[in-house]
C-alpha positions as CSV (number, residue, x, y, z in Angstrom):
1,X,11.2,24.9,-5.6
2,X,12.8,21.9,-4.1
3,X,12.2,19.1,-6.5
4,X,9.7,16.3,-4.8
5,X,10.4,12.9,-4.7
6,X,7.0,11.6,-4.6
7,X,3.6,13.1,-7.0
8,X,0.8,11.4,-5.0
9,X,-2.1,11.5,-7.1
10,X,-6.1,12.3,-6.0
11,X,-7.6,9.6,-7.9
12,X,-11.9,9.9,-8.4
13,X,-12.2,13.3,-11.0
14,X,-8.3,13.9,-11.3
15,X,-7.2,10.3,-12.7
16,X,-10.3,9.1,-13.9
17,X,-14.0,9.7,-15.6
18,X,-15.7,9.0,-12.7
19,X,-19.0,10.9,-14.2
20,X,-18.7,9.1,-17.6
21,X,-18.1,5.5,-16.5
22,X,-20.8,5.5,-14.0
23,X,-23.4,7.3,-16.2
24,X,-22.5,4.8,-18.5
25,X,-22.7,1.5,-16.4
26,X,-26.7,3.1,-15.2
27,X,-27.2,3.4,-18.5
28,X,-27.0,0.3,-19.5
29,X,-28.6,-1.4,-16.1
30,X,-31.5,1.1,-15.6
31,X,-32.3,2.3,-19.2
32,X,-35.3,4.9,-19.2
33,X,-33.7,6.7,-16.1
34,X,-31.6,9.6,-16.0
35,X,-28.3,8.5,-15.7
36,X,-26.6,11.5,-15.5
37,X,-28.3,12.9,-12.8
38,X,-28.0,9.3,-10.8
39,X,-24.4,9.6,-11.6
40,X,-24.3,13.3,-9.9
41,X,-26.4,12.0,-6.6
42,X,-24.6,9.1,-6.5
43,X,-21.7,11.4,-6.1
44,X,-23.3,13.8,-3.9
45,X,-23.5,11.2,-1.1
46,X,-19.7,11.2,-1.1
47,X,-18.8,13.8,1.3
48,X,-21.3,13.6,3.4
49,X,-21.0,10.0,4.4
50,X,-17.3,10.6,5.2
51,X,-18.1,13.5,7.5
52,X,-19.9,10.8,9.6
53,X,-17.3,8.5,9.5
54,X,-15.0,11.4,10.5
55,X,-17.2,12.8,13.2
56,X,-17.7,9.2,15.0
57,X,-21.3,9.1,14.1
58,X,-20.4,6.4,12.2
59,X,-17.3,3.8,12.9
60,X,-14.2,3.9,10.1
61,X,-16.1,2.6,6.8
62,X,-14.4,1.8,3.5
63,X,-15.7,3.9,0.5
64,X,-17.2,0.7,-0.8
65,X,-19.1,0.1,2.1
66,X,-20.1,3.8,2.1
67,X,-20.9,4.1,-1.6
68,X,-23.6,1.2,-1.2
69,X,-25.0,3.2,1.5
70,X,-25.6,6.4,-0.7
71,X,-26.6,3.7,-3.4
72,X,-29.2,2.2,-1.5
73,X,-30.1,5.9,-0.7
74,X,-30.6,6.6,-4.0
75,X,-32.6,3.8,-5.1
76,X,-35.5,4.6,-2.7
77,X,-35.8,8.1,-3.5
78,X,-36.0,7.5,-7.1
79,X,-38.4,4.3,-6.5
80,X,-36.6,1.5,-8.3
81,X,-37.5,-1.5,-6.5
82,X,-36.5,-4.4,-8.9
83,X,-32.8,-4.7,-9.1
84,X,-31.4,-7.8,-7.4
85,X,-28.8,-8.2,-5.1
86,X,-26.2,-8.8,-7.2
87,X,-27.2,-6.3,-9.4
88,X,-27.1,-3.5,-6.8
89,X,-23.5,-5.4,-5.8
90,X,-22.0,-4.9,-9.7
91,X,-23.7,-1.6,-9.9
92,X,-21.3,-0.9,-7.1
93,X,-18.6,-1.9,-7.8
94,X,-18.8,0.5,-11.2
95,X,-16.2,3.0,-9.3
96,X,-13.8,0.1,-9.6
97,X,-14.0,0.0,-13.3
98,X,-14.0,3.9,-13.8
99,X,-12.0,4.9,-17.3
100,X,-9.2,6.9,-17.2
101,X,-9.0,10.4,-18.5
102,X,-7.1,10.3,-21.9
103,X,-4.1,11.5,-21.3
104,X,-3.2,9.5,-18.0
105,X,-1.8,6.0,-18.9
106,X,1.1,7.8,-21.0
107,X,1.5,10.6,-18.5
108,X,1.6,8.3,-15.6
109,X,4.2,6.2,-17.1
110,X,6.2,9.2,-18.3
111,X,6.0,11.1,-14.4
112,X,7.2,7.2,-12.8
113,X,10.6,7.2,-15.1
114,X,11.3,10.4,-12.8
115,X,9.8,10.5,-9.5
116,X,7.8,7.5,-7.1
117,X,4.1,7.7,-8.4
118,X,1.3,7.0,-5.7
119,X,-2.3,7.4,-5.1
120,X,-3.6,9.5,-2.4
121,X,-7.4,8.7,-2.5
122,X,-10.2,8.3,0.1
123,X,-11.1,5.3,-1.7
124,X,-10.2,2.1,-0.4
125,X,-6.7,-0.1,-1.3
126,X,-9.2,-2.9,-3.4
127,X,-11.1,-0.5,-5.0
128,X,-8.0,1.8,-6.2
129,X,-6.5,-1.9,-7.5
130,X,-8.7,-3.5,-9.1
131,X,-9.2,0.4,-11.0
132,X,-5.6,0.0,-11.7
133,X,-5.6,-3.2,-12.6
134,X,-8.5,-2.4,-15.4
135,X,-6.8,1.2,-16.6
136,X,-3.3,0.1,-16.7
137,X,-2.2,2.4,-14.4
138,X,1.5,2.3,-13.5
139,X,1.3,3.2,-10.2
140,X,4.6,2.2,-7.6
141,X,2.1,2.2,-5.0
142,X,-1.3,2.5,-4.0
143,X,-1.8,4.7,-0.8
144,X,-5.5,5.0,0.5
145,X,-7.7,6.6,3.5
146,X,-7.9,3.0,4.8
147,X,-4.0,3.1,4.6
148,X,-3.8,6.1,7.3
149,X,-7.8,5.6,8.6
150,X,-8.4,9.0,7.8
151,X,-10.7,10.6,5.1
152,X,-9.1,13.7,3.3
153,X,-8.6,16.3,4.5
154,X,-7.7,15.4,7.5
155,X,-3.7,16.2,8.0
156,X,-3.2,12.4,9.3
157,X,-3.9,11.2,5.2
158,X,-1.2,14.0,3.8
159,X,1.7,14.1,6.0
160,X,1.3,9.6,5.9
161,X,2.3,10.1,2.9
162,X,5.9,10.9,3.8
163,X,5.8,9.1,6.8
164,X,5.2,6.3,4.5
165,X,8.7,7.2,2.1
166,X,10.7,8.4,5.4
167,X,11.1,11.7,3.9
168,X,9.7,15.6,4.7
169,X,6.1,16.4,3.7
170,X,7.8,19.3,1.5
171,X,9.1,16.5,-0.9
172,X,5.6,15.3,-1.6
173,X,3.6,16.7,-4.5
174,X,-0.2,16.4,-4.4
175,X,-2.0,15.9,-7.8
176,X,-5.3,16.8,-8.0
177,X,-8.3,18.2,-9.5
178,X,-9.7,19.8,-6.6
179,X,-8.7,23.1,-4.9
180,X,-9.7,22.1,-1.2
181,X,-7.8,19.2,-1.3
182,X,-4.7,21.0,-2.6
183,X,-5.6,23.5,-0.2
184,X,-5.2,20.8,2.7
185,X,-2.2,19.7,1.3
186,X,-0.7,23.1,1.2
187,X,-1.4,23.9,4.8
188,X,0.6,20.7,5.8
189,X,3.7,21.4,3.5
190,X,3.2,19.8,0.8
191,X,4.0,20.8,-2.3
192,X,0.5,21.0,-5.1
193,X,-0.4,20.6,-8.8
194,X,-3.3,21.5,-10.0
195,X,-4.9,19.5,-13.4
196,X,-7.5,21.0,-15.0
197,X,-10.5,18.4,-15.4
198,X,-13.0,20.8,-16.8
199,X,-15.5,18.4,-17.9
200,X,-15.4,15.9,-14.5
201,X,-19.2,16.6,-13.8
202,X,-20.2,16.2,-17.4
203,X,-20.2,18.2,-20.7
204,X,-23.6,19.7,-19.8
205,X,-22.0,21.1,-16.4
206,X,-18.3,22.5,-17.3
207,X,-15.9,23.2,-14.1
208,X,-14.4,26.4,-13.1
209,X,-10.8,25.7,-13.3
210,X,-9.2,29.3,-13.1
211,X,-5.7,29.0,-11.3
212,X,-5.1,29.4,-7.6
213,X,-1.6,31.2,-7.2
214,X,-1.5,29.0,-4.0
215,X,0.2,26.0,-6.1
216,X,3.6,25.1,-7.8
217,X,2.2,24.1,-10.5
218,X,-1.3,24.5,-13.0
219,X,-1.4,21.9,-15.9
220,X,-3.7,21.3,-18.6
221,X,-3.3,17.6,-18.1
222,X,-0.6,15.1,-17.0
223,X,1.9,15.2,-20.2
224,X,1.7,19.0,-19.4
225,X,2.9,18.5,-16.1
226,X,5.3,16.5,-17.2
227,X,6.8,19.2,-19.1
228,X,6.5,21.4,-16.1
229,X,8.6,19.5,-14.4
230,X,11.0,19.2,-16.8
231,X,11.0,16.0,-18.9
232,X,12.3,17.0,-22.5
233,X,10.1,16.3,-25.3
């Protein structure tokens, strides 16, 4: 294995509690409703909205911009009528104040003494800071969609990133949660880890996370990859 220079990191499941934090924040705003389940169609939405934007049905849209759409969405079917404006605006904006996943802040700061740490996320540059900003993440850069104007998986967002660093796409390591992004990754040279993130869709719903012989590398967490990378103790 040649040893990458950059670990770009999928952020929304694979960095953070996006499930938790934004059960959490309808929790508290819409008590009596089932914030787990909002939290799930909220999330739903996601892929879906990007397909439009990728297809031209819909011109290039920030995830902000798309996430109040699927909000709004989600509102009316469920029949609440009564939040305000800025309500539904700081309801919004909970994916900027999503929690980090315990082990991150340390492993993040322990993979950036070694290699150039970035995101790779289809979430857009303000959101990803202000996220930072909040967690304390220690990131040397913050790469997004709106970056390359392509959602993942489209090839354009993976090889930017080493168009970005000036180096080959086989020096880039994708971090992430998710198999089909890792699976995009792959088919465009770069190198994958996999992170296990068994409970990203809630305790009640536990993830498959079997390993896929298809990537360098299958850690428990961060501080494991660490380890698999070779960082001493």
């Amino acid at each position: 294995m040649t040893q990458p220079k950059v670990l770009a990191f999928d952020v929304f499941g694979t960095v953070v509690d996006w499930h938790g934090s934004v059960q959490r924040e309808v929790a508290a705003l819409l008590p009596g409703v089932d914030a787990d389940a909002f939290a799930l169609a909220w999330r739903a939405g996601y892929q879906p909205a990007m397909r439009r934007v990728m297809s031209g049905e819909l011109p290039w849209t920030l995830i902000d911009d798309l996430h109040r759409m699927i909000l709004d969405g989600v509102l009316r079917g469920l029949a609440i009528t009564h939040l305000s404006e800025a309500q539904k605006g700081h309801l919004n904006k909970a994916w900027h104040r999503l929690d980090p996943w315990p082990d991150v802040v340390a492993g993040l700061t322990r993979l950036k003494s070694r290699f150039t740490i970035c995101t790779l996320s289809n979430g857009n540059i303000g959101l990803l800071t202000n996220m930072a900003k909040r967690a304390g993440l220690p990131w040397d850069c913050v790469l997004s969609a709106e970056v390359f104007r392509a959602y993942k998986p489209s090839p354009q967002a993976y090889l930017g990133v080493a168009r970005v660093f000036d180096i080959d796409p086989g020096q880039v390591m994708l971090v992430a949660a998710h198999q089909d992004d890792l699976a995009a990754a792959r088919a465009c040279g770069l190198q994958t880890a996999y992170i296990e993130r068994p409970l990203e869709f809630g305790a009640a719903r536990p993830k498959d996370v079997s390993a896929d012989p298809g990537n360098t590398f299958h850690a428990r967490d961060f501080q494991h990859l660490a380890d698999q990378l070779g960082f001493e103790s």
